[in-house]
N, C-alpha and C positions, 0 to 999 in steps of 0.2 A: 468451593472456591469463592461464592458469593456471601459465605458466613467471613472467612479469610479478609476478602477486602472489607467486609463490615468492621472488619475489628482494628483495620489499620485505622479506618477512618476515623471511628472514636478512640483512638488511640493519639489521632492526629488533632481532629479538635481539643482538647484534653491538654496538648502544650502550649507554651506560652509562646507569644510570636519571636523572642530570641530564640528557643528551642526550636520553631519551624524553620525560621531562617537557615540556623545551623545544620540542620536534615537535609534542608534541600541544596544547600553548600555542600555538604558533604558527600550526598547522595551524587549530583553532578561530575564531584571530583570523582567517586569512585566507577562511574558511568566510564569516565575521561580514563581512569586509568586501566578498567576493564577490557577498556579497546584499544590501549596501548598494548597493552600483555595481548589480545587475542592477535595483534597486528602482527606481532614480533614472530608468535605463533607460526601463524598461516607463512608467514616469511622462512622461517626458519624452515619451516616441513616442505613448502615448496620450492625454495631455492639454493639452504644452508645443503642438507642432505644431499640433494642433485648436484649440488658443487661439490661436495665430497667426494661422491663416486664418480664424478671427472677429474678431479684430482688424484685421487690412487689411481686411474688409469694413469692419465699423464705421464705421471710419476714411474710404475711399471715399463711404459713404453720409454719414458727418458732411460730408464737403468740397462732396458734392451738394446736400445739402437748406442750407449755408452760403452757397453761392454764388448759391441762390434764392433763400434769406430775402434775402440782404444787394441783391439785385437790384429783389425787391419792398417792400423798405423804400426804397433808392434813389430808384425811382422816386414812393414816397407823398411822402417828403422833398420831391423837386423841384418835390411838385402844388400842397404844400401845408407849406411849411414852417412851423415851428413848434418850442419845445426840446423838448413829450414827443418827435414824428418824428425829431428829432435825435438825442436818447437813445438810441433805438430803433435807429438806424442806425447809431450810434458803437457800439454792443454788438454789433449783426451785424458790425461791420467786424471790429471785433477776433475774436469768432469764427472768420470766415470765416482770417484768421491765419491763428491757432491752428490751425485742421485742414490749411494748405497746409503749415505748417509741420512739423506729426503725422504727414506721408503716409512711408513707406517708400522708402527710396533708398538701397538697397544694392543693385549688381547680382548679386551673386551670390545674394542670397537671393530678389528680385519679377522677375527675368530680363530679358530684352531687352525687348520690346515693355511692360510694364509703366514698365523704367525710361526709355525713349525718352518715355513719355506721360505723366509725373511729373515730367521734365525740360522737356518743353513746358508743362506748367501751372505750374512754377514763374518759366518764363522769362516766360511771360505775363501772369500773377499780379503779377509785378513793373514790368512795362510799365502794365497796367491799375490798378493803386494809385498811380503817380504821374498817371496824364488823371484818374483819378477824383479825386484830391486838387486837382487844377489846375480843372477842372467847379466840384468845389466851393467852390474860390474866386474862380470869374467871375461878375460879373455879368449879369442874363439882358439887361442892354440892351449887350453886347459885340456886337460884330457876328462873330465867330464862336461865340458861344456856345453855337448851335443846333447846329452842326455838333458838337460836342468831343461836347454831352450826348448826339448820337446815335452818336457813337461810342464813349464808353463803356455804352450802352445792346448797342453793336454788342460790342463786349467781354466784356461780361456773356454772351452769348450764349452767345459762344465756350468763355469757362471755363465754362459749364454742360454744355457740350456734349462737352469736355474731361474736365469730372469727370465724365458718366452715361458715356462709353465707357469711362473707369479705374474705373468701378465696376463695368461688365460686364467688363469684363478680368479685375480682381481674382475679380469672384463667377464665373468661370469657371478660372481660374487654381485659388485655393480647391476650387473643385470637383471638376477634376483631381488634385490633391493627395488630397484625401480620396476618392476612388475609388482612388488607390495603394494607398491605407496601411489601408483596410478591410480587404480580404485580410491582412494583417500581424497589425494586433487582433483578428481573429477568430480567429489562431490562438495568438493570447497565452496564453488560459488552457493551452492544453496545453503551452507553451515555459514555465510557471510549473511547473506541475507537475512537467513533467521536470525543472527545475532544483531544484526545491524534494527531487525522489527521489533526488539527484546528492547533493544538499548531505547530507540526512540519512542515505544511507546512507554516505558518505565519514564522518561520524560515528561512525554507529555501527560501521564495521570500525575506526577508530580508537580508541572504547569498548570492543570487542574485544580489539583486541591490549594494552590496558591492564590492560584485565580478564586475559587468558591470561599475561600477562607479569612485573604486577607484584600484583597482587591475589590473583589466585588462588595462585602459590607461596604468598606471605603465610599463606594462609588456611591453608593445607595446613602449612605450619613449627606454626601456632598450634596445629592441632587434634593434629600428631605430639608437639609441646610435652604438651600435655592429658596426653594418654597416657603420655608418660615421666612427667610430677611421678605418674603413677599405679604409677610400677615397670613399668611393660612397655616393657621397651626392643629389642624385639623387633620394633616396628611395621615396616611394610615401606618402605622409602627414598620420602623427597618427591622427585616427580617435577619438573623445569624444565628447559624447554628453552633459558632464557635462558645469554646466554655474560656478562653483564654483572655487576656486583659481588653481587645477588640470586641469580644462579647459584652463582658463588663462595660464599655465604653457606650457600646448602642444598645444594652438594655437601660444603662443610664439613661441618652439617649431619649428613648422612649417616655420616661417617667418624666423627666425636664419638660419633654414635649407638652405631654399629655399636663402636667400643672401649671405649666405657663400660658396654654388653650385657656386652660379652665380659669387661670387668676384673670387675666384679659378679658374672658366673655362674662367673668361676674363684678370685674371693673367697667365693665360698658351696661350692663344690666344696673350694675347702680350708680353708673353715671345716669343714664335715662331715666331712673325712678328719681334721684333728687332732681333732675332738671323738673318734671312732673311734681312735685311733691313743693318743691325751692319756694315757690309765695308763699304758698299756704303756711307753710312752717317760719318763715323769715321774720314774723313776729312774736313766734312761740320764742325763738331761738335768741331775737335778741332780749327776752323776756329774762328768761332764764340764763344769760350772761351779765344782765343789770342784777339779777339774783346772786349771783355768784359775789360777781363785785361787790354786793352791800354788803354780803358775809363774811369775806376780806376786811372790809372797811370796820366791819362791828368785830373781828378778833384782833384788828390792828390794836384797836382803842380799847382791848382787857387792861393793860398794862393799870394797874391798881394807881391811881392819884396818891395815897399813903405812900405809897412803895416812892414814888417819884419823891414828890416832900423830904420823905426821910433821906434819901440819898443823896440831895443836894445839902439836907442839912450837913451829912459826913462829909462831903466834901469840900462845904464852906467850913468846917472844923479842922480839916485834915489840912489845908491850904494854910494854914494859921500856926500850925505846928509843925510842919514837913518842911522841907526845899521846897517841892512841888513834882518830886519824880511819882508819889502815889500817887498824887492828884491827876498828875498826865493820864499813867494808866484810865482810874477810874471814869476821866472823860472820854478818854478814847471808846473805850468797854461801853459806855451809855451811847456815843457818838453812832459806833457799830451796832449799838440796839434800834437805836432810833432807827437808820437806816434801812437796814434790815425790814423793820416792820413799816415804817413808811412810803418805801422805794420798791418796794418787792412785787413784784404783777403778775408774776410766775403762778399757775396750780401748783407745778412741781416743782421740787427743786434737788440737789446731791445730798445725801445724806451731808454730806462733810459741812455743807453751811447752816443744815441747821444743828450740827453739833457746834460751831463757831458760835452762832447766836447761846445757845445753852451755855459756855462757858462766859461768853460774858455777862452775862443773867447772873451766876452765878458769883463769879467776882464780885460783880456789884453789892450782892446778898452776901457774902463772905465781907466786905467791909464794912456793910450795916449792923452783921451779928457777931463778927470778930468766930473766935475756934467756937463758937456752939452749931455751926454748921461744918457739915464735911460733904465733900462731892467727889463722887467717883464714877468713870465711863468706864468700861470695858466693853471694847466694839472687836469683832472679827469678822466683821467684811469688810469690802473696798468701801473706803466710805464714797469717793468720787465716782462711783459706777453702781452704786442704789439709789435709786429714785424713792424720795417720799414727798407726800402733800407736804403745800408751804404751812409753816406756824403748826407742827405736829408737836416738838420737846416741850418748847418754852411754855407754854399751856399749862402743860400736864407736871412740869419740873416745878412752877410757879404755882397751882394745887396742892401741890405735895408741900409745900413750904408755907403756904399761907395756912391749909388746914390738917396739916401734920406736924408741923415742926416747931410752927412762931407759938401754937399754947402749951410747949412742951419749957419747960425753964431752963433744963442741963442741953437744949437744943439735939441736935442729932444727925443722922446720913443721908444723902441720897443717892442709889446709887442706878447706873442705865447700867441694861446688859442689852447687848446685840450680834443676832444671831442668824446664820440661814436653815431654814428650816420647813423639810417638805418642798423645798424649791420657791419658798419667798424669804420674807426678811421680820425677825422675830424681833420686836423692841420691848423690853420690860422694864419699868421706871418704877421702883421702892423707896418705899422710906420707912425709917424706926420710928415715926412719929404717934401720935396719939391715936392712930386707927379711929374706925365708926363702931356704932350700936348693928348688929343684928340688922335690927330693921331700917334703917337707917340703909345700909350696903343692900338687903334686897329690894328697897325702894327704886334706888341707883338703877341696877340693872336691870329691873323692868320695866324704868325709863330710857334706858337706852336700847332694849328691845322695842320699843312703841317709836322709835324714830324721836328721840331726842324732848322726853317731856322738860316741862319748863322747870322743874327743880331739879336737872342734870348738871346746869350750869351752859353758860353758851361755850366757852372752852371745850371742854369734852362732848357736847352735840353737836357743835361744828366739825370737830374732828373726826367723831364716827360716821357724819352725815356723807363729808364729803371724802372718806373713806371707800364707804360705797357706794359711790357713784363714778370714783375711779379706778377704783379697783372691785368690782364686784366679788363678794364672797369673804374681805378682808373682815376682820373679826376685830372687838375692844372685850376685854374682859377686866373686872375688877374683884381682888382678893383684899379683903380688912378682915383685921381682928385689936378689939378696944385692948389698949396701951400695948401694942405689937408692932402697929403702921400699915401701911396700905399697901399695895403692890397693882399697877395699871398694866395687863399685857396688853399688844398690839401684836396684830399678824397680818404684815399688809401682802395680800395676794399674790402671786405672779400673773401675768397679764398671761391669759392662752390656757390657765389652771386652774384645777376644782382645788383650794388648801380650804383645807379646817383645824382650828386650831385643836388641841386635844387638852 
């Protein structure tokens, strides 16, 4: 029994709370109609039956005391006729009917001998209504007339004698029956009772597991609730045994609990330690923010003076032979650069702006060398929802142009690809240009493994520098081969991740 209900139970936890709901909806109704049906039961056996065998009496004695009344009117009739005796005897006839007709004649319910002698009073019933109809339309100077009337006298007998045996039949039959079924009603009340302790405790383990399952976590979420809106997130884990979406709910729960303790006690633990720490360091920090800013201020100012010179030259040329619709462009596109690089305060900024800046760099360089440059991006990610350091393209776009493509004569490509990759953001900028020497490219990159020696260039040490200091782990790699071009990858980190580039 005790393995049984083990089995309901994890059976029970195991649903979902529409499933439980629906069990114990259902369960209820069937509770409800179990005790409809046993109701109708105990009804029927204690008072349907007992009424039936007061009724086939009944019924027996109506047919008895009908076929006497109607015998001894009969005979007043014949002494003395007259319309009240007539009255009188048309009302017993019909009576007397009605009760042969009332009697029970089904054998399976009044049995053999009952219906054997229900079936003779009916058959005779029907012989002795047609002599008694024929009596009473003869005249008494017939010459059998004497004879008929003592033969339905002689009839009348018969169905008296017919209906007083079918009414001791019946009131013995009855009798039998209810000596059965006394034993049975006597022990009703306790077969109520028992059913009635079936029903309400099938309930209340039902009420039970409602309560253990869906109420009580409930309750417990509510009161852990209380105590967190009080700052103590420390309470001890709500307990449930359910596996259903309420489980789920306060196992979540628990884990919300327990990381929101812990982000709070290690945001007051380093709130306390800068509060402690805050002077001491307040001149390192604005130290290395005036650091920052020079480094800003010294990549604002790469922008090459030739580069500038010659652009204004094309411009004051272009002005001369145009309307002035290129010239607009080209001032806009320098107007955009300037700003950019003069106005910018940001570390970081959207990829998409400084793909903006690159394109107008690049305009600008496309109307200084006419078709001996080409430029092409191919990006696939959001550009508005990656983050890279400020001044990262134009740098590396304006390298690749100044010592890849301007000592090249037939000029050439540049092309960015961008990519996600290991869960950060892949940038690669090529050119067909005149590539490096050997030594020359592994010069390169063991100065930019030494933290940015002095013939890296400040463009690219600035870039790698403050790469890794915002994004730890971020990587610069450089691919050249003489008269092939260069190729610069970048692989700036995800913040919270180990990426290496491969």
């Amino acid at each position: 029994m005790r393995g049984v209900r083990e089995r309901i139970r994890q059976t029970w936890r195991s649903l979902t709370i529409q499933k439980k709901i629906a069990a114990f909806t259902g369960a209820v109704f069937l509770i409800i109609l179990l005790s409809v049906v046993f109701d109708i039961w105990v009804v029927r056996f204690s008072l349907v039956d007992f009424n039936q065998i007061l009724q086939d009496n009944a019924k027996s004695s109506e047919l008895m005391q009908a076929v006497q009344r109607e015998s001894s009117l009969f005979e007043s009739y014949k002494k003395n006729p007259g319309r009240e005796t007539w009255e009188q005897l048309s009302g017993a006839m019909e009576d007397t009917k009605k009760a042969v007709e009332g009697l029970p004649f089904s054998y399976r319910r009044i049995g053999e001998e009952r219906y054997a002698r229900t079936w003779s009073i009916l058959n005779s019933y029907e012989v002795y209504c047609q002599k008694r109809d024929e009596v009473l339309g003869m005249d008494e100077r017939q010459r059998d007339y004497i004879a008929s009337l003592y033969e339905v006298y002689e009839m009348q007998d018969y169905l008296q004698q017919y209906a007083r045996v079918l009414m001791l039949e019946t009131i013995e039959d009855g009798s039998r029956i209810y000596q059965e079924k006394v034993p049975r009603v006597s022990v009703m009340p306790a077969v109520i009772l028992i059913a009635a302790c079936v029903f309400l405790g099938s309930m209340a383990e039902l009420a039970a597991l409602m309560n253990r399952t869906i109420i009580l976590p409930v309750v417990r979420l509510v009161r852990a609730s209380h105590r967190i809106a009080a700052n103590d997130f420390f309470v001890e884990d709500v307990q449930a045994e359910n596996e259903d979406e309420l489980g789920e709910l306060v196992h979540s729960f628990n884990k919300m609990k327990y990381a929101t303790g812990e982000y709070i006690l290690a945001l007051e633990e380093k709130r306390k330690t800068l509060d402690l720490l805050h002077e001491r360091e307040l001149a390192s920090l604005d130290a290395e923010k005036r650091l920052e800013m020079m480094k800003l201020e010294v990549l604002r100012s790469q922008i090459n003076p030739h580069f500038l010179f010659n652009t204004l030259n094309v411009i004051g040329g272009m002005a001369n032979l145009e309307e002035a619709e290129t010239t607009e462009k080209m001032i806009k596109a320098l107007s955009s650069l300037f700003r950019y690089n003069l106005k910018t305060t940001e570390l970081e900024v959207p990829l998409a702006s400084e793909l903006k800046v690159v394109t107008d760099y690049m305009y600008l360089q496309q109307m200084r060398f006419g078709s001996r440059i080409a430029y092409e991006v191919d990006c696939r990610v959001d550009e508005e929802r990656v983050i890279v350091p400020t001044f990262t393209l134009q740098p590396l776009v304006e390298n690749a142009i100044i010592h890849g493509l301007s000592h090249k004569e037939e000029g050439g490509r540049i092309r960015i690809l961008i990519r996600e990759r290991d869960g950060g953001t892949a940038i690669v900028i090529g050119d067909n240009g005149v590539g490096m020497e050997p030594e020359r490219l592994w010069q390169l990159r063991e100065e930019l493994r030494g933290s940015c020696g002095t013939q890296v260039g400040i463009g690219l040490g600035n870039i790698s520098k403050r790469m890794q200091e915002m994004w730890p782990g971020s990587e610069m790699h450089i691919y050249s081969k003489p008269g092939a071009g260069t190729v610069i990858s970048v692989l700036l980190r995800a913040r919270g991740q180990d990426i290496r580039t491969r």
